[in-house]
N, C-alpha and C positions, 0 to 999 in steps of 0.2 A: 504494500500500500504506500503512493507516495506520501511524503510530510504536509503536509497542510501548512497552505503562505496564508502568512500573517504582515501588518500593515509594517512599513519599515520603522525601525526606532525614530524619535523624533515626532511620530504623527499626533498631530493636534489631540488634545484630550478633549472629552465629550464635557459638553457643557451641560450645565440644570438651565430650567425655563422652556424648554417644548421649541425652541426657535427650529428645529429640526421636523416637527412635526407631532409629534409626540413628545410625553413626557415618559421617564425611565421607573416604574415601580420593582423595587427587588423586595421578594415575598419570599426567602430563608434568611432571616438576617437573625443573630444570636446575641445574645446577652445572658448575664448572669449577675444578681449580687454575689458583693463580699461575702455575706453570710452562708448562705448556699456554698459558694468554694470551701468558706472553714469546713464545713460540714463533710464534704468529700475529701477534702482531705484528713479530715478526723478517719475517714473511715479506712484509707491506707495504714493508717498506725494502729486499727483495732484488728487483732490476730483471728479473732473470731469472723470478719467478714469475707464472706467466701465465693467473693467474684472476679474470678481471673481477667475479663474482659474489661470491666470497672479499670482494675488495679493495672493494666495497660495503657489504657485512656489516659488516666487522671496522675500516675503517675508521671506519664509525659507533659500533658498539659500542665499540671500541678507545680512539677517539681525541677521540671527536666532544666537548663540552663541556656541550649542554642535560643537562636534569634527569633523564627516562627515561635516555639510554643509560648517566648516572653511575650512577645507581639499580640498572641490572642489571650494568652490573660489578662494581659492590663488593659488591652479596648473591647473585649467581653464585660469588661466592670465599668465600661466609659458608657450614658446616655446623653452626653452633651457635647462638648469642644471636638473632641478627636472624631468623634462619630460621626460627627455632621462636616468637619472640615474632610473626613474619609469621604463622605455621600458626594462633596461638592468637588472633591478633585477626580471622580468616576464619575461626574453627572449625573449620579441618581438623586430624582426629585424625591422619594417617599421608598422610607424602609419598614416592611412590617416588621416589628421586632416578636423576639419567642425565646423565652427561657431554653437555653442550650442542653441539650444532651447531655447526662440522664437527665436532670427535672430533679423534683423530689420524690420518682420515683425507685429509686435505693432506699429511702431512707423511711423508717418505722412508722405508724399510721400517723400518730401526734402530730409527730416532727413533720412530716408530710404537708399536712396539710396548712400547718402555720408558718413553712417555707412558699408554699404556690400563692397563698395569703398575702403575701408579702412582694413578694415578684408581682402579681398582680397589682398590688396597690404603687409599688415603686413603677412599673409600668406605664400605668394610666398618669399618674405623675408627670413620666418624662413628657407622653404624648400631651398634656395640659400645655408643657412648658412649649411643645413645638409641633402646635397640633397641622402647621401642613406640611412636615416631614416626615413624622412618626406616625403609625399605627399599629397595633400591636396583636398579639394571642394572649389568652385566657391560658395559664398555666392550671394544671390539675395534679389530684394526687390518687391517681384509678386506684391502688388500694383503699378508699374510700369510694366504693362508685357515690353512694346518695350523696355527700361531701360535693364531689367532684360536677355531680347532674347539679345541685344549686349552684356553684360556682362558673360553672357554664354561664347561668341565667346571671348572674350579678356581675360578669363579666361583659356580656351585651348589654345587659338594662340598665346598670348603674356605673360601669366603668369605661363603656364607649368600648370596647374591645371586642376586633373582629375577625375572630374562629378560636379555634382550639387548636394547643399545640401539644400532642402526648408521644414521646420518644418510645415509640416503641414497644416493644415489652416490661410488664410490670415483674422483676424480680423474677423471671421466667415464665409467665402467664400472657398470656394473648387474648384480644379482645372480643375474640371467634366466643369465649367462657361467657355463659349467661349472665352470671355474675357481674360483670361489667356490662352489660344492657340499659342499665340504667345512664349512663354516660350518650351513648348514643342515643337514646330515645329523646334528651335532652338536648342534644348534639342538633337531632331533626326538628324536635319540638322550636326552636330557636332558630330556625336554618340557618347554623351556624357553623358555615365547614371544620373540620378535623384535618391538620397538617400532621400527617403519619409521617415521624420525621426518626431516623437510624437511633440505634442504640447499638454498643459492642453486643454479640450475639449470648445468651446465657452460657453456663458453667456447660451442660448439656449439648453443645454446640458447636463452642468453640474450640476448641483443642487443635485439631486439624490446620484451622489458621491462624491463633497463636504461633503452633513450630514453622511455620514459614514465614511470618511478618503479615500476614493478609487478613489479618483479622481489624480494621481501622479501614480508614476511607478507601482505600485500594480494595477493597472487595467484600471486607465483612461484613461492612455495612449494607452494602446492597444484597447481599446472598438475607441477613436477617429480617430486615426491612420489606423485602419485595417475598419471603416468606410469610411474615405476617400478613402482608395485604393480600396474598393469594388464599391464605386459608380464610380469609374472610368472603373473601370470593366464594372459595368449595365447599365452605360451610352453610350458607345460605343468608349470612348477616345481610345482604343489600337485597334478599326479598322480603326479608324481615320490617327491612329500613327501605324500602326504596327511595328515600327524597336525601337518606343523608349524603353530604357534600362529603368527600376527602381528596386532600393536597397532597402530594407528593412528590418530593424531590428526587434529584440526580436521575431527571427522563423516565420518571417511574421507575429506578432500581431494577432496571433490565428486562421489565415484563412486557410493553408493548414488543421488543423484539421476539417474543415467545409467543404469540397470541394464536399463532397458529396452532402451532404444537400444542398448547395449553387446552385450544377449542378441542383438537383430535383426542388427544390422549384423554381428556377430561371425559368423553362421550363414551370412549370406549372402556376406560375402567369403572365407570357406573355401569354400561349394559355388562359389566364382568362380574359385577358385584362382589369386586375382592375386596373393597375398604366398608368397613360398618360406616366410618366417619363421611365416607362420601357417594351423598344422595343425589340426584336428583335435583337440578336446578332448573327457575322458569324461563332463565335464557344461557348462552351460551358466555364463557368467561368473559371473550372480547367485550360483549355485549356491558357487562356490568362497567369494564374500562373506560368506556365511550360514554355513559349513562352517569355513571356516580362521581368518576376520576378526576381529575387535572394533573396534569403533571410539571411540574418548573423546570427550568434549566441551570439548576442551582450546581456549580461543578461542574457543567457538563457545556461549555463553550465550545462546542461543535457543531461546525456547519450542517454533515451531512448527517446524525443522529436527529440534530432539532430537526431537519427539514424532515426524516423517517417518520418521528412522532407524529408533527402537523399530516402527514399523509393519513396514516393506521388508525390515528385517536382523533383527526377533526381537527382543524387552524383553532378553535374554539378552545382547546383543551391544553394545550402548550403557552407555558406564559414565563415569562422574564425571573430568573433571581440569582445574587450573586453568592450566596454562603458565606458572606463578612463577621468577623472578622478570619475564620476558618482560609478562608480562598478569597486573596483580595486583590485583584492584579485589572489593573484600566484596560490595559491590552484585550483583557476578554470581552468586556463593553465594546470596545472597537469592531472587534471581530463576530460580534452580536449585529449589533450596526451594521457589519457589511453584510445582514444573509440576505439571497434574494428572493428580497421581498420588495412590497410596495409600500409607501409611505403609510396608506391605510392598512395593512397586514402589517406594520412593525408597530403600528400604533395599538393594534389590536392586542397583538402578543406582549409589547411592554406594557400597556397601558390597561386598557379597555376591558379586559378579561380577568384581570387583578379586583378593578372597581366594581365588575358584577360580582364575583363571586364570593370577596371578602365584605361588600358593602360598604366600600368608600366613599369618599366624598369625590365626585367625578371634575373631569377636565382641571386639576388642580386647586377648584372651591376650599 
């Protein structure tokens, strides 16, 4: 495969203000309080806690001393100066923000939930101070579904906050579990999409890519992530829910390239009836993807992937984000910029499809 050109060093940087056509909205943007950090790294010094995938992450982010991981700890904790002077030297008008990966979901039910508490209300905060830059997610602590289903509701109705942001797996629990139904029923009740966003993969999981390094943004994350939203798929969660919204970054986590397979194989081992777990759905997987899904381009600055997506999943379903502070580089903005598209199709994909589906405030208002 050749390399893929890219604009030469030197090229103008993208401006905020829409004088281009559009304005730029990036919908995976991360943050975290102080507090939240102590807390995980409290949990590297507790001998007792027994998550390999955790203690990879956070160790690196946490502790580690190169220049990336100091970089995203200290502007993961910034909601002002660095944040916004990052948005304006990338040209991005409005960043949703979302409590970063895990969440407070590691940590005990209590502690949980008066961590997402907290992130929410520091949240809605920043957005006060700079309501036409920021918009944010409603952080949750799904070990508390009922907790979780009001904080949904006081995160739309009282906090201005628009969707939900839940990493992942809870503690190695998936949201296919009844038990967490109440999350989603809240989720729809509110049409309030859900940003199904990577977690490191459970103890149960992971091993295989621990010993090789691929367990982190190079693959784990999407093998974990684009599991969970398939069994949500095979399990029948979106006939259950048919209205609920979910986001998903990094191009859908490798599933719209599988749709085919997924539709085939999905048909044929229900008529085999080898899995108890897998019945009978009222459409086929692709269907749910095109129906419930959207997917960003969070990481995934590629021409000919974005353009794959927009083909399989519908121009509608494919929408702009950058993964800041995680993946921060102008050059990808650029190269976003140059796909071909039309000024109305790049305004759709940055813009226009961010504002329906999260419920922003439109054309910059």
């Amino acid at each position: 495969m050749p390399e893929p050109t890219f604009p030469p060093t030197g090229a103008p940087a993208p401006k905020t203000g829409g004088e281009q056509g559009y304005l730029r909205i990036a919908t995976e943007e991360a943050f975290a309080t102080p507090e939240i950090i102590k807390l995980w790294l409290g949990l590297l010094d507790d001998p007792g806690f027994d998550d390999p995938g955790f203690r990879s992450l956070w160790s690196f982010y946490g502790t580690a001393t190169a220049e990336r991981p100091r970089f995203v700890l200290e502007h993961l904790q910034d909601l002002d100066v660095m944040r916004l002077k990052a948005m304006d030297d990338a040209g991005i008008d409005r960043a949703i923000l979302s409590l970063t990966s895990p969440g407070a979901q590691p940590l005990n039910k209590d502690i949980a939930r008066q961590q997402a508490t907290l992130a929410n209300d520091r949240l809605a905060e920043a957005i006060k101070n700079h309501p036409d830059r920021f918009s944010g997610l409603t952080a949750i602590a799904p070990q508390d579904p009922e907790y979780s289903a009001r904080e949904i509701e006081r995160g739309k109705n009282e906090l201005g906050l628009s969707g939900v942001i839940i990493n992942s797996h809870t503690q190695g629990e998936y949201l296919d579990d009844p038990k967490f139904w109440p999350i989603l029923e809240s989720a729809q009740a509110q049409d309030t999409p859900i940003y199904l966003h990577p977690n490191t993969a459970p103890k149960n999981f992971i091993q295989p890519m621990l010993d090789a390094g691929l367990d982190g943004a190079i693959w784990g994350f999407a093998v974990e992530t684009g599991t969970h939203l398939l069994r949500l798929i095979t399990k029948g969660v979106f006939d259950r829910f048919p209205n609920l919204k979910m986001v998903v970054g990094h191009l859908g986590e490798a599933l719209p390239f599988w749709m085919y397979r997924l539709d085939y194989m999905h048909g044929a081992t229900v008529r085999s009836g080898r899995y108890e777990a897998m019945k009978p759905l009222q459409l086929q997987p692709s269907d749910y993807l095109r129906r419930n899904i959207w997917v960003t381009t969070s990481g995934m600055a590629w021409a000919p992937a974005i353009m794959f997506c927009r083909e399989v999943l519908g121009a509608n379903r494919v929408m702009y984000a950058m993964d800041y502070p995680y993946e921060y580089q102008v050059d990808e903005v650029r190269w976003q910029d140059d796909l071909p598209l039309t000024v109305a199709e790049k305004k759709q994909f940055y813009q226009t499809i961010a504002e329906d589906v999260f419920g922003l405030p439109t054309g910059g208002e």
